[in-house]
C-alpha positions in Angstrom: 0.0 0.0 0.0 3.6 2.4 -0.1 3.1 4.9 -2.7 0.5 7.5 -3.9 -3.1 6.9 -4.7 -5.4 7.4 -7.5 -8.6 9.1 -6.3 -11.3 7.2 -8.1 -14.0 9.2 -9.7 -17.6 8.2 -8.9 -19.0 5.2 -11.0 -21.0 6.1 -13.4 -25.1 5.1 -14.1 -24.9 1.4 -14.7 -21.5 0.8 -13.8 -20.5 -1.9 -11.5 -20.0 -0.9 -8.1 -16.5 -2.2 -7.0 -15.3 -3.6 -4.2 -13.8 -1.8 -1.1 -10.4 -0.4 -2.0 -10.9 1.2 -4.7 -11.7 5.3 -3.5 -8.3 6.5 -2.4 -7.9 10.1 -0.7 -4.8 11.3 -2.4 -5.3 15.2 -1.6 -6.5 15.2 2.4 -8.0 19.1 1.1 -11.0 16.7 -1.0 -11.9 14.8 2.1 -15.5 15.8 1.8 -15.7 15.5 -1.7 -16.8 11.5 -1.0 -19.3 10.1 1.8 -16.0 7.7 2.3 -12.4 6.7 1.2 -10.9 2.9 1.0 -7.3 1.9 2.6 -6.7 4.8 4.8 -3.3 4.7 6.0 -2.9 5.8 9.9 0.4 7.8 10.9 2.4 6.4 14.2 0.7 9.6 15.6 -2.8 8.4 14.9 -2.0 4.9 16.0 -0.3 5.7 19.3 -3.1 7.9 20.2 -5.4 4.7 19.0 -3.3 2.4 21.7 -3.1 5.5 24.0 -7.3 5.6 24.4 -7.6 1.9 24.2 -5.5 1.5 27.2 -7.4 4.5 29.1 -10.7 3.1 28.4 -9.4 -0.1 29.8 -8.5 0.7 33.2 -11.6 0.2 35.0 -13.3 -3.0 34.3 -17.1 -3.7 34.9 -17.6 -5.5 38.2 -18.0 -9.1 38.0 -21.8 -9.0 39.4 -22.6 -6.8 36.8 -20.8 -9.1 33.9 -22.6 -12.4 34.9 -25.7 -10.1 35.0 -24.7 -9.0 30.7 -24.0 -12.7 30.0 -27.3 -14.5 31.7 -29.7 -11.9 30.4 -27.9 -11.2 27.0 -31.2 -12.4 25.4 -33.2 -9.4 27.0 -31.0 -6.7 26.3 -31.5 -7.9 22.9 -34.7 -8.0 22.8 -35.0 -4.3 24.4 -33.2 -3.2 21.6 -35.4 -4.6 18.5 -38.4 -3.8 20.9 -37.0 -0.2 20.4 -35.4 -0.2 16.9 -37.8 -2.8 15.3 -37.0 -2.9 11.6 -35.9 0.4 11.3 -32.3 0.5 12.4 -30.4 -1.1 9.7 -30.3 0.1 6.1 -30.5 -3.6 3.8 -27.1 -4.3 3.2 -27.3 -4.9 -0.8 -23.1 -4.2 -0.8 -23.2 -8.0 0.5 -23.2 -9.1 -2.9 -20.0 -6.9 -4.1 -17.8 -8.0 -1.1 -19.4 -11.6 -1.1 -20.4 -12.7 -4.9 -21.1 -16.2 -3.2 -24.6 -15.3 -1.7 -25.6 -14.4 -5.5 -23.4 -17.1 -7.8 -24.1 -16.8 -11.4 -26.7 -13.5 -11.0 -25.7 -10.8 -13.7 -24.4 -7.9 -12.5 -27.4 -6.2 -14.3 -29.8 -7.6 -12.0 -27.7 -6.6 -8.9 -27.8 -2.8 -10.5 -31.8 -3.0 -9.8 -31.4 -3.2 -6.4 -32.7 -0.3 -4.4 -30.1 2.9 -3.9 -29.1 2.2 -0.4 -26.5 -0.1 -1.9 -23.4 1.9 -1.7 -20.5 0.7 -0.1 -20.1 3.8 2.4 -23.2 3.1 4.2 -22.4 0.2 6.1 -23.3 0.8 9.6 -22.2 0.3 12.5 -23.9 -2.9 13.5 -25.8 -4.3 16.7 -27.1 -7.7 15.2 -27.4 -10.4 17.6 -26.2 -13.8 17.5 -28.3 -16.3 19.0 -31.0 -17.4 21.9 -33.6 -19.5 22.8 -37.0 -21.5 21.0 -37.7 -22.7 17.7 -40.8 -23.3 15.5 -39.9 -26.4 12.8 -42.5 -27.3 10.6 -42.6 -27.7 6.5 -44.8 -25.3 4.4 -46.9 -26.5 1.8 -46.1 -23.7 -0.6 -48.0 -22.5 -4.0 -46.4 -21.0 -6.6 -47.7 -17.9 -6.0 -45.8 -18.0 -2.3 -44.3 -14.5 -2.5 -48.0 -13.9 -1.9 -48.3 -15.8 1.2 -50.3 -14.7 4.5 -47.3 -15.0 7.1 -49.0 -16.8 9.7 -46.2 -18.3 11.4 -46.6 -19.7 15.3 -45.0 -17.3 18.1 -41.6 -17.9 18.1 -41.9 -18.4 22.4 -43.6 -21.6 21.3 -40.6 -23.8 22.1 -39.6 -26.9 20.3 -36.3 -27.1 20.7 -36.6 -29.8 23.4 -37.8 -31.8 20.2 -35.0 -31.2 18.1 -32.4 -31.5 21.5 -33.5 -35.2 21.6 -33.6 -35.9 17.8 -31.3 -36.6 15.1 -31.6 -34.5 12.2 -32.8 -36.9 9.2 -30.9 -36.1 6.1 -34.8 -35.7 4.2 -36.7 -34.7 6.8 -35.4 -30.8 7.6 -36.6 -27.6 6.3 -35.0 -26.9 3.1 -34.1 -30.7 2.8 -34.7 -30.2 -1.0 -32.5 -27.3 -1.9 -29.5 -27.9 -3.6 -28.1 -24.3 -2.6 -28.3 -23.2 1.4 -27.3 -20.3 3.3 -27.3 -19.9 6.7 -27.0 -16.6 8.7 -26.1 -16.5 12.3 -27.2 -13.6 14.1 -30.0 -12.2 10.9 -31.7 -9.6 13.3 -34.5 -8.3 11.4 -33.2 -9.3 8.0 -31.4 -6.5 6.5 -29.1 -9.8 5.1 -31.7 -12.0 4.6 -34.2 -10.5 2.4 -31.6 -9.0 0.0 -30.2 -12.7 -0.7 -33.9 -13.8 -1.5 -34.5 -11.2 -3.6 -31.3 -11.0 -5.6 -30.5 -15.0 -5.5 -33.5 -16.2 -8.1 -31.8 -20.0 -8.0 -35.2 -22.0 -7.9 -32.9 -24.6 -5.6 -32.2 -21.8 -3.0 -32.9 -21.8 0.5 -31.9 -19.6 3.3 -31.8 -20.7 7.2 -31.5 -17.2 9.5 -31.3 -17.3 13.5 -31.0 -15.1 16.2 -30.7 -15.0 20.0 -33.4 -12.0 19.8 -37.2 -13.8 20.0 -38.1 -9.9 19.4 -35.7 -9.9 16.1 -36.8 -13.2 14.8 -40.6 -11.9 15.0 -40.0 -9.2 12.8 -38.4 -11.4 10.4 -41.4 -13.4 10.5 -44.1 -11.5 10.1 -42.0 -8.8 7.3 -44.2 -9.1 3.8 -40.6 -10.1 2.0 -40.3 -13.7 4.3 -41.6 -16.7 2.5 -41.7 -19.6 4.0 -41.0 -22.1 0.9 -37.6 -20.1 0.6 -36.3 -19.1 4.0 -36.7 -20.7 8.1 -36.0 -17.8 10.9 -35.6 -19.6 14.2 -34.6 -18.5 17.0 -31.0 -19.9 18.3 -28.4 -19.5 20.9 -24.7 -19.8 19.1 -22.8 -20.5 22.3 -25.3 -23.5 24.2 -23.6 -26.8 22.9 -26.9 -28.2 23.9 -29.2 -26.7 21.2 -29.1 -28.4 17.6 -29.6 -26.7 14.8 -32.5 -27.3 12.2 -29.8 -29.1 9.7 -27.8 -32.1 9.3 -24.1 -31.8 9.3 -22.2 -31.0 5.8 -25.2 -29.9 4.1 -24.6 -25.4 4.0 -22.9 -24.2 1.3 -22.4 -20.7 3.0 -22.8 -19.7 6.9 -22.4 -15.5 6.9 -21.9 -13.8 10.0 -22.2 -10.3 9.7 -21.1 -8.4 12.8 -22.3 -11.1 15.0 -19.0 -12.8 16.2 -18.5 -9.6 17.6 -21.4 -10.0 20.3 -19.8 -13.1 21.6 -18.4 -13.8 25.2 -14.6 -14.6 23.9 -14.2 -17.7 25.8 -17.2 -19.2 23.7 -16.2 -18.5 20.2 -13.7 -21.3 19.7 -16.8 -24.0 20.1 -19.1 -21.8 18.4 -17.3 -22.0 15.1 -16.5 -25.5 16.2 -20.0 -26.4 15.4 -20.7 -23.9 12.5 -18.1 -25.6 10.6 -19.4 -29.1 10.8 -22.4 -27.5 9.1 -20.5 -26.9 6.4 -20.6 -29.1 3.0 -17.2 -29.7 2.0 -15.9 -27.2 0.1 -18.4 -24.7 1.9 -17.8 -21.1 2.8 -17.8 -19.2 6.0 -18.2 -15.9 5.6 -17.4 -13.3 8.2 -17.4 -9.2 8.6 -16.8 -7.5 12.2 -15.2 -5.0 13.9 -11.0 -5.0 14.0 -9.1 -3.7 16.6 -8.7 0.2 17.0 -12.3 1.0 15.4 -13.8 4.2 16.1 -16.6 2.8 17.9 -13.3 1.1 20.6 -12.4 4.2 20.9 -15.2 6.3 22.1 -16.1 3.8 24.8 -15.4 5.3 28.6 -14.1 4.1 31.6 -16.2 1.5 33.1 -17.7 0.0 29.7 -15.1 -2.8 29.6 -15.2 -5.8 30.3 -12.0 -7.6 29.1 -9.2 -7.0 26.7 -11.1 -5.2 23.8 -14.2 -6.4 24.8 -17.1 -4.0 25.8 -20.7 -3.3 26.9 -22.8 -1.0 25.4 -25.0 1.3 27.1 -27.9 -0.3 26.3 -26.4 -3.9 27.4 -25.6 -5.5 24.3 -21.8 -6.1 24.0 -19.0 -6.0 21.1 -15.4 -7.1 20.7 -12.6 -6.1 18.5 -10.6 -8.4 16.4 -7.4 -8.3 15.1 -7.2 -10.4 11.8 -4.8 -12.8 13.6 -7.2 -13.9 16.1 -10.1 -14.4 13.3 -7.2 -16.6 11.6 -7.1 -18.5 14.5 -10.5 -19.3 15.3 -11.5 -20.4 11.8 -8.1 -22.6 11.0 -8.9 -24.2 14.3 -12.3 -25.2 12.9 -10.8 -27.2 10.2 -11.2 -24.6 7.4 -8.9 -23.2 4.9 -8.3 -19.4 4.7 -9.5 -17.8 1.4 -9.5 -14.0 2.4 -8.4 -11.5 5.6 -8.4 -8.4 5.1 -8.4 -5.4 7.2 -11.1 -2.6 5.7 -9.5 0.7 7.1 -12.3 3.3 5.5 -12.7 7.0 6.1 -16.4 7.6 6.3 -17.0 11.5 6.6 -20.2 13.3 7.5 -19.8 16.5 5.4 -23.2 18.1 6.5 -21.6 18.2 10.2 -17.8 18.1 8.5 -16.9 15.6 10.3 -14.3 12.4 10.1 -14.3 9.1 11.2 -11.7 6.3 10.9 -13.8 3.0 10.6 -11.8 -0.4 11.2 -13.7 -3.8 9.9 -12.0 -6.9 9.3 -13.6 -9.7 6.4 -12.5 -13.1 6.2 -13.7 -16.3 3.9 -12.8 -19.3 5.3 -13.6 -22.6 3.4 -13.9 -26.5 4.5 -11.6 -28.4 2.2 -12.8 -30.7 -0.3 -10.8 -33.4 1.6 -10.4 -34.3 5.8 -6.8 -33.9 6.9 -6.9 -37.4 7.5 -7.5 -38.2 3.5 
């Protein structure tokens, strides 16, 4: 990354959108000439005062009472905050399809074009999804081919059958979905923002989407939203980190598991065995997709005293909690999983606000991970 940058001009109408790392600020005096730039270079100045705040904010630690209290209740602050954002929180996150051509294979970049506006690549929020919980509804829809059409009448999601599927081994034909020769799963959906632009964008007849969440609340909204159809897509509700909950599939039957800012909301002691048992969902040769917050990101930074919990790991003041990755520790977690690294990258944007003239250094990390073809032991 040594060495000058082109500035890249806006795309023009029709043009494909490309992927992050391709704005460069080359004259700091345009800054606000763009909502964002790619591949921002930090000075040692900007870095030390990075470590400098990290280490301040890290000094006083939330008391352990109060920690147990954010990990047994993390379901309810969840809840409190879709009970207070609903559906209206998160833009749809169409740039998925740019940065992660998998959840779209073989669609023409013509079709992607039609999606709605809110696709560009600088609007990418910062993220509260969830990642898991409690309770879930499994039953097969008869579907008619007019199913976009359907009356979402689907059974509260507090009506809990997961006892049933604790006890019972998945059947290889007898799961939601069991029919598709395409799946996607996505831990931690919230209210969808991921989930409805695969199912419109993704027209592969054989497609079908799995999408949990720890939020009851956020799982509801997928639910009952106009876009969810039944004969295409199963929103359950699920907690990543209980090794006692199975989920609605067999093993080696997803082609892609996405988590989107979800990792992120994990205790750190639990990831390991969370990813443990996302990658024997995998299909050999499956992908694991992953986007999250790295180490140093501006949202790390403007915690205060008394919001941490752990090295780099934070509560919010609502009580939902993040962490911040570096790309080694993502490395680690997936290779220990059994998969293969395919990307790692650190997204280092400038986003600006130039209403309010205003900067802010944004630090994501995005990682592809895939189960290989062939065990270690073959």
């Amino acid at each position: 990354m040594a060495g000058p940058y082109a500035e890249c001009a806006p795309a023009a109408v029709g043009q494909k959108r490309q992927q992050f790392g391709s704005r460069f600020l080359s004259d700091p005096a345009r800054v606000f000439h763009h909502n964002a730039w790619d591949n921002v270079e930090w000075s040692e100045e900007q870095a030390a005062a990075a470590e400098r705040k990290v280490r301040e904010n890290s000094t006083q630690r939330v008391c352990q009472d109060k920690q147990v209290d954010y990990e047994i209740n993390a379901h309810k602050y969840w809840n409190d905050f879709y009970k207070i954002h609903e559906n209206g929180f998160f833009k749809d996150r169409h740039w998925l399809f740019t940065e992660f051509p998998e959840l779209a294979p073989g669609q023409s970049q013509d079709h992607l074009e039609d999606l709605p506006s809110d696709n560009k690549r600088s609007e990418v929020p910062e993220c509260r999804t969830s990642e898991d919980g409690p309770g879930l509804k499994i039953e097969q829809h008869k579907c008619s081919s007019n199913s976009l059409e359907h009356e979402t009448q689907t059974a509260p999601v507090e009506e809990n059958v997961t006892q049933k599927l604790n006890h019972l081994e998945i059947c290889a034909d007898e799961f939601p979905g069991s029919s598709a020769t395409y799946r996607i799963l996505e831990v931690g959906c919230g209210v969808g923002n991921t989930v409805f632009p695969i199912l419109q964008t993704n027209n592969d007849p054989g497609l079908f989407v799995y999408c949990c969440d720890f939020s009851s609340t956020a799982i509801e909204l997928v639910q009952t939203n106009s876009a969810y159809d039944p004969c295409r897509c199963f929103a359950f509700v699920h907690d990543l980190c209980d090794e006692d909950q199975s989920y609605p599939v067999p093993t080696s039957s997803l082609d892609i598991i996405i988590l989107i800012f979800v990792l992120s909301a994990v205790v750190p002691d639990k990831m390991q065995k969370a990813i443990n048992r996302l990658s024997r969902l995998l299909k050999p040769g499956g992908m694991m997709l992953l986007r999250d917050y790295g180490r140093h990101d501006m949202a790390q930074l403007r915690f205060k005293k008394g919001q941490c919990l752990s090295e780099n790991f934070y509560v919010r003041g609502d009580g939902t909690r993040v962490y911040f990755f570096t790309q080694d520790e993502l490395d680690t977690l997936f290779t220990t999983a059994g998969l293969e690294k395919v990307q790692n990258l650190v997204d280092r944007r400038l986003q600006v606000n130039r209403g309010k003239q205003l900067t802010m250094y944004r630090v994501w990390i995005q990682c592809k991970y895939r189960k290989p073809l062939l065990s270690s032991a073959g």
